[in-house]
Residue, then its C-alpha position, 0 to 999 in steps of 0.5 A: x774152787x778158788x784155786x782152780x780159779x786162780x790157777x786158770x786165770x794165771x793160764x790164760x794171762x801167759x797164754x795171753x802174754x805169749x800171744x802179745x810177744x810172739x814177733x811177726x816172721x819178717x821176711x826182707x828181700x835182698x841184692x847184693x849192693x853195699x846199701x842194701x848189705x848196710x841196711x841189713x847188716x844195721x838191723x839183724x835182730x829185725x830180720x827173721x828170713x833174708x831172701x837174696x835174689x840169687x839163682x836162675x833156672x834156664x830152659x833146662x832146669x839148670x841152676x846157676x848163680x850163687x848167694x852172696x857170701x858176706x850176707x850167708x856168713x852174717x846170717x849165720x851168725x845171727x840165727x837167720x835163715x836164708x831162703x834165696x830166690x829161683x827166678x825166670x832171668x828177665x822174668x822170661x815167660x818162654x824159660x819156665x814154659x820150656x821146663x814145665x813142658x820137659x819133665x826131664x828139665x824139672x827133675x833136673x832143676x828139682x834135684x839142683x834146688x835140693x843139692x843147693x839147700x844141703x850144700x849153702x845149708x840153706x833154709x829152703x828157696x823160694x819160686x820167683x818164676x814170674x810172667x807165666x801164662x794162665x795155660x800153664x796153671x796145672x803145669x805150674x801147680x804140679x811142678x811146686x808140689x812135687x818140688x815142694x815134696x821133695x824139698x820137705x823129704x830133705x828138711x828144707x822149706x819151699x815157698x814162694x813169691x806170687x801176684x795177688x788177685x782180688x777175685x777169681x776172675x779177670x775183670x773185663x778191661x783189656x788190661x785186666x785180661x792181660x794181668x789175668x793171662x799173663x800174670x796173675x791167673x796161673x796161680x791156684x792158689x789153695x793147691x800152692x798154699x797146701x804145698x808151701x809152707x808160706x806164700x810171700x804175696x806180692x802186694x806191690x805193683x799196683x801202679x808202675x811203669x805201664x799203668x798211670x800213676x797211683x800207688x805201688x800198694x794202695x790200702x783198699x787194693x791190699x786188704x781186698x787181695x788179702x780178703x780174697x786170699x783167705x778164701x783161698x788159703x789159711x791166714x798162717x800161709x800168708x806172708x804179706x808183701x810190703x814195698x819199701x819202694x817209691x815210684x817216679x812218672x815222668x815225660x820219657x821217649x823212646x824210639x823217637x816217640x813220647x811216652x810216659x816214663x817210670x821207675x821205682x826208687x828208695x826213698x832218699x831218691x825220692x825225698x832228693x827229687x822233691x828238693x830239687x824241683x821244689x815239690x811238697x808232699x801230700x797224704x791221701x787218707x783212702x789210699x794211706x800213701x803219700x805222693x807228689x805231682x809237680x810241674x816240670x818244663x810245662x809238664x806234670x810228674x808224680x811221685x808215690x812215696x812209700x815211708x813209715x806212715x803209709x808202712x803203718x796201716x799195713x802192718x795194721x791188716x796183718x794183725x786185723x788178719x792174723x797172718x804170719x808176718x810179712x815179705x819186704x821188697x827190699x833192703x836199701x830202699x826203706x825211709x829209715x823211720x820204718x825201723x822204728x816202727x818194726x822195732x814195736x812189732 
């Protein structure tokens, strides 16, 4: 009895000590730019996935572009797998209409992904087809599972990058019914996720250049997608989405007319536009994001800072969830603390 004893609690500690060292996937998004090729070439044993935002589909289902050739070779060498992303160019809505409308053009662009994969030894792809109407929900769906099927047949992974929604319904503002429309309500997300091997969710964008000022990712807008993507999809599908990005507001014209302007930066953009204006940093405890509004010419500007503190409770929920790791937008951009910080994960 005592040696079954011991013998069982010796299990559970290496199951036990396995589970506390099993590292999250991380997924990091690249271009190709000489910082965001430095950032990834300075931290290969943190990357598990690389995804370059390589390839675009036309109305036709071609595929054109090609995956930087100085990052596949690194990741190669590195056992790291390259999944680069198929986007709609200019996240054309009327693009990916065309090809789900022309089974012919998806067939094409289904058999062009595959050709790819083999050629580039790729580890799969991911959809990055963005700005699809709520319409093409079912066209949508039909098209990933049968690329999905086909991609698997041939030994590669299928994933792809997807808005997030907090419930299943848009909420009853007229830019909520837009995001709804045109953005968001496409997505089904259990078929998909049945389909995919993982789903990268883009917990990102809360707030940019078309809404007011706020956090890219505020804590309580990214746990509350997260808890209604779990009732959608197992946690083991879930690839959460993290912003290494700042965002800027700022007085703009256009067209003779004033308006609010905004644009994403990295954060040493960020930290130099602080110092030039003589800004100081605040941390907003709900939100867990950092951010700045200053005076500028008689006129506010705010700043959204994302580093390694607002990192932190995010990297949290993935562990309070369980999900599989984590899809970062993207190389280049990040405070250079967070590495110490993913260093411990």
């Amino acid at each position: 009895m005592i040696r079954v004893l011991m013998s069982a609690i010796l299990l559970f500690g290496m199951l036990s000590s396995t589970f506390a060292q099993k590292k999250l996937e991380q997924l990091f998004y690249y271009v190709d730019s000489d910082d965001c090729f430095e950032s990834f070439s300075q931290h290969l044993e943190q990357v598990t996935i690389v995804a370059p935002q390589s390839y675009r589909i036309d109305a036709q289902g071609n595929i054109s572009g090609r995956a930087p050739s100085r990052l596949v070779s690194m990741a190669k060498a590195h056992d790291i797998g390259v999944m680069p992303l198929v986007v709609n160019p200019g996240f054309d809505p009327a693009i990916i209409h065309a090809v789900l409308d022309d089974s012919v053009a998806a067939k094409n662009a289904i058999r062009q992904m595959v050709e790819l994969c083999k050629e580039n030894a790729f580890l799969g792809m991911q959809f990055d087809f963005e700005h699809v109407h709520v319409d093409y929900k079912e066209n949508f769906t039909q098209f990933f599972e049968k690329t999905a099927a086909t991609f698997h047949e041939n030994g590669f992974l299928l994933t792809a990058a997807i808005f997030p929604r907090t419930s299943g319904q848009p909420g009853d503002d007229a830019y909520s019914k837009w995001l709804f429309e045109s953005k968001t309500g496409f997505y089904d997300y259990k078929a998909l996720s049945e389909a995919a091997d993982f789903l990268s969710i883009m917990t990102y964008e809360q707030h940019y250049h078309t809404t007011p000022p706020g956090p890219v990712a505020g804590l309580p807008w990214v746990e509350k997608s997260i808890q209604y993507l779990l009732t959608q999809m197992p946690a083991e599908k879930v690839s959460l989405g993290i912003p290494f990005y700042s965002y800027h507001w700022f007085p703009s014209t256009e067209a003779h007319e004033s308006r609010i302007g905004g644009r994403g930066m990295g954060f040493a953009q960020a930290m130099t536009i602080l110092k030039e204006n003589g800004a100081g940093l605040e941390w907003n405890g709900e939100q867990q994001v950092a951010f700045s509004a200053f005076e500028k010419d008689g006129v506010f500007q705010h700043l959204y800072i994302e580093n390694a503190k607002s990192l932190r409770p995010k990297l949290n929920l993935i562990h309070k969830y369980g999900l599989r790791g984590f899809s970062v937008w993207r190389l280049g951009l990040e405070d250079p603390e967070v590495w110490n910080l993913l260093s411990d994960r």
